[in-house]
N, C-alpha and C positions, 0 to 999 in steps of 0.2 A: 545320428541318434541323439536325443535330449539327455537319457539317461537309463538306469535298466530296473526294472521291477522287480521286486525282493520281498518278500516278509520277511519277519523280526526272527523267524527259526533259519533263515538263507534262504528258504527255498527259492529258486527263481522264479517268475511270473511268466511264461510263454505261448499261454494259451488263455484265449478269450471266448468265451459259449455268449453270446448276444443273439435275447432275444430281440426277434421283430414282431410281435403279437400274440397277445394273450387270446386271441380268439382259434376255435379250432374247428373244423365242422364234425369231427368226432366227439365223442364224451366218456372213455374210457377210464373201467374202472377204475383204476392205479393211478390216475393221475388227475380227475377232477369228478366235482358232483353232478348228478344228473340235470340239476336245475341250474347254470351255472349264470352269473351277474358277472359281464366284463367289462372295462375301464373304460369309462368314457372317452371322446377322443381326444378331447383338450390333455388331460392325463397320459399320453401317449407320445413317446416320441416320435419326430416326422424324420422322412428320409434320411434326407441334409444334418440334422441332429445325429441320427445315426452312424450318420460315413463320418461326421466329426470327431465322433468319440472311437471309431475302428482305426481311424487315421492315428489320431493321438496315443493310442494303446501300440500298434506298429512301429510307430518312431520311438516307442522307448521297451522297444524287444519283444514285442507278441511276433509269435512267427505263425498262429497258426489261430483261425478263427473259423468258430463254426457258429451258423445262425441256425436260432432253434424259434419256439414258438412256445404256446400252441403249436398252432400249424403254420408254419411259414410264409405256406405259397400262398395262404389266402391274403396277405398283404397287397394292396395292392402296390403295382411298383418295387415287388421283389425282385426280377432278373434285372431291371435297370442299376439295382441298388449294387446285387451280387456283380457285376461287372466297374462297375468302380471300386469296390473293397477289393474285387482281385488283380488289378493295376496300381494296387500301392506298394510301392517301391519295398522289399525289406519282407513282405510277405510271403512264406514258403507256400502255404495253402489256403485256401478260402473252402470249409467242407459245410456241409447240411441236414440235418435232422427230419426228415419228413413222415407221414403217415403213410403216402405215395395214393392220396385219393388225384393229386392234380398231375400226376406225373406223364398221363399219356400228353397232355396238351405241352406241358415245361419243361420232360427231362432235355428234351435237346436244346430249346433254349438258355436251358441254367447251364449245361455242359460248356456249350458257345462263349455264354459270359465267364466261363473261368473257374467255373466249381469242381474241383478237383475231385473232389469222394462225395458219396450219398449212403446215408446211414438210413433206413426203410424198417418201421415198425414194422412185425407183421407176428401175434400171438398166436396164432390158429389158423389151421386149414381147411377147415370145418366152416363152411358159410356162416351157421347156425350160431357154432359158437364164436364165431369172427364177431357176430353182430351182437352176440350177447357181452361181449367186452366191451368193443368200444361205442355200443347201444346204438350206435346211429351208421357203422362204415358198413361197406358194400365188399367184398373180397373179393369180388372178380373183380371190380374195380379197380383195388391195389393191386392182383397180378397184372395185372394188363398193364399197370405204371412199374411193376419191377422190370416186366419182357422193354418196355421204352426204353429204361432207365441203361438196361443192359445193352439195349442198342443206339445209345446217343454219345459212350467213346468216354464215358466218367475212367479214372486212375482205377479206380473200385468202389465196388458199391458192397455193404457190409448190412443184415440183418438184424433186427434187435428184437429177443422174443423176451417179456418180462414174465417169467416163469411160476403159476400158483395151481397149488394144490388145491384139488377141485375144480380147476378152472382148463387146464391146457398143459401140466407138466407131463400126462399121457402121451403127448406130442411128440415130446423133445429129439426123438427120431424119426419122427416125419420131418420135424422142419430142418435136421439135418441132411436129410437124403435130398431135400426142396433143392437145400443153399447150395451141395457137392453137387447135385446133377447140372446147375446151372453155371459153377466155376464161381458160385458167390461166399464169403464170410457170412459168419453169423456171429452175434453174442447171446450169451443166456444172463439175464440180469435179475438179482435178488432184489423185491420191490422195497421202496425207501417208504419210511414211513412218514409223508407230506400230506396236509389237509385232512380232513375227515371225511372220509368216501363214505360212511353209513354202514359198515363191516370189520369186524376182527381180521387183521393184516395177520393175526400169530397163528391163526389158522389153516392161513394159505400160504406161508413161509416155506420156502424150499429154497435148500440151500446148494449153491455152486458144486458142492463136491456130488449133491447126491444127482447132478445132473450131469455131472464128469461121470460116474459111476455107469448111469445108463447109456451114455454116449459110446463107451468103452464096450459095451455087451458086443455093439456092433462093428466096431471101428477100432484100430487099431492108432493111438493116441500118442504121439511124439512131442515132448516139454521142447517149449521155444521159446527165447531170450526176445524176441522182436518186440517192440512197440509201437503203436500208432499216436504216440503222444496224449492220451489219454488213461484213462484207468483200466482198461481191460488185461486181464491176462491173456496171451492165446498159447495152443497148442494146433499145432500142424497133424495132419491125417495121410496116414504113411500112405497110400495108395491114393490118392485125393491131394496133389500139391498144390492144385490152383486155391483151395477153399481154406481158412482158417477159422477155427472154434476158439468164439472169445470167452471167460467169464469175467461179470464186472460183480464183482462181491463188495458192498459197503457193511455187509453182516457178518458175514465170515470168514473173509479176507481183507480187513481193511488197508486200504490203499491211500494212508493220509500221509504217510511220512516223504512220498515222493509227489506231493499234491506241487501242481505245478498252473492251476486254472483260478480265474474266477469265473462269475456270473453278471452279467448285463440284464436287469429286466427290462422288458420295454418301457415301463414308466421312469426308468434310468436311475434304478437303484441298482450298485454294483454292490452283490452279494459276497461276500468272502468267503463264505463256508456253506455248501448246502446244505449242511445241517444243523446250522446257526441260524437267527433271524437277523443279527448286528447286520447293518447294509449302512453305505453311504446314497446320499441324494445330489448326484450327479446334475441329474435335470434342471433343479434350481437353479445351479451354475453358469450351466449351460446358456440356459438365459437369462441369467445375469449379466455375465461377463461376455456375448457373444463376439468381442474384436480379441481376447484373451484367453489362452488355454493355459495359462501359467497359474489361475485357480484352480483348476483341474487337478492339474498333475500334483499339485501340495497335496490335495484332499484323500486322489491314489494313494500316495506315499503314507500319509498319515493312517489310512485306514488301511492296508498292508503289514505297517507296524504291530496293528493290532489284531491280524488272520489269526483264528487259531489254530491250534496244533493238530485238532481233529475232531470230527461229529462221534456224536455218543450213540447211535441209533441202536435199538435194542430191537428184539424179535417178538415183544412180549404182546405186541397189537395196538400197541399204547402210540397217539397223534403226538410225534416228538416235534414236530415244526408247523407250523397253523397253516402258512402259505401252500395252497396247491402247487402240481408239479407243473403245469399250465402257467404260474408267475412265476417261477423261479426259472425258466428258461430252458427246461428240457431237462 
């Protein structure tokens, strides 16, 4: 190991979210505009650039990396890539981020290559409204890649429902009875307020507790110390052991002072706060210096010195960070 990753408050550095593409073939509300413009390819980092920089973050203590997008799998040369990130020596897990449109064709090829967990949007069970979210997905589509997913042998596969008033907080026990009847996780996530989607976000705020509240009408809800190395809270379901209820609250539970991630975007700016816009431009280095990683790692260290202590996000509906949720890596 070179050395170990820190910001300037201690925290330690062990988890890496790198994305592999800003493109997605969905276009979901919460997370990007209808019309969306993405980055040329020259602007993009390539494979090899990629395992470079996963490589070099694992040799100085990432234990845990998850590739996010957009949408992952439409990379192409995704499972090839996930198969060498998950043979680097030092690394506990290699996990995933996906929407699950490509799942029936990849989940068993990604499981093959080494990808340990699969995290699987799914906001609605409603066709109607599935498609009015993410404007463009197909929801039998995505079931039919969760039933794959569930049968290609992943550690766990975990649900991620981004929860808005007027939209799908009506759900919140359907898609819990969805996740226990299948032995899967779910988290219920309070939406960040990233880009300007064309709507008051303060509107459709719904917060973690009032979706613990309704969860609780039906379910009998046990406090649990466990982590996935991530920000989520869970709680365990006393009659339901196989499934766990995550909330990831950046509203109403902030979760900065055990903040222990950055962000990779694919045009290889490494974000430090997702609620910040300060990033370094890794890229440029990269090929700059392509026989030396010892620019690199200064560049790390210096801009880890300066992570901050935590994102200001407010509920008020108000664009606190320009970047869509599509560039900044999931």
């Amino acid at each position: 190991m070179d050395s170990i990753l820190q910001d300037g408050f201690g925290r330690s550095i062990d988890y890496l979210r790198m994305s592999v593409t800003d493109r997605c073939d969905f276009r979901c509300v919460y997370c990007m505009a209808e019309d969306m413009t993405f980055l040329p390819r020259q602007q993009v980092l390539g494979l090899e650039e990629l395992y470079r920089l996963a490589a070099l973050f694992v040799r100085n203590g990432v234990k845990k990396i998850r590739l996010t997008g957009g949408e992952p799998l439409v990379r192409q040369g995704i499972v090839g890539l996930c198969a060498q990130i998950a043979a680097l020596p030092g690394l506990r897990e290699l996990v995933m981020t996906s929407n699950g449109s490509q799942l029936v064709k990849l989940a068993q090829p990604l499981a093959d290559a080494g990808v340990k967990r699969l995290n699987i949007s799914l906001d609605s069970l409603d066709a109607q409204r599935f498609r009015a979210i993410t404007r463009t997905g197909e929801l039998a589509q995505v079931l039919a890649g969760i039933d794959a997913a569930s049968a290609a042998g992943f550690a766990r596969i975990k649900l991620n429902a981004v929860v808005m008033q007027g939209r799908n907080a009506d759900e919140v026990l359907d898609l819990v009875d969805y996740a226990v009847n299948r032995g899967l996780d779910i988290s219920f996530i309070e939406e960040m307020p990233l880009g300007e989607v064309g709507r008051s976000r303060g509107e459709s705020y719904c917060s973690s507790d009032w979706v613990r509240e309704r969860i609780g009408e039906r379910y009998s809800l046990l406090d649990s110390a466990e982590q996935s190395g991530g920000p989520a809270r869970y709680v365990r379901l006393k009659d339901f052991p196989e499934s766990r209820i995550g909330f990831i609250s950046p509203h109403s539970h902030n979760f900065c002072s055990t903040c222990n991630r950055v962000r990779l975007t694919v045009e290889g700016r490494l974000l430090l706060c997702l609620g910040h816009e300060n990033s370094i431009d890794l890229r440029a280095l990269l090929r700059r210096h392509p026989e030396s990683d010892a620019p690199l790692l200064q560049a790390i260290h210096a801009g880890l010195a300066r992570k901050p202590l935590r994102h200001e996000f407010s509920v008020d509906g108000e664009v606190q960070v320009l970047r869509f949720m599509n560039a900044s890596g999931g």
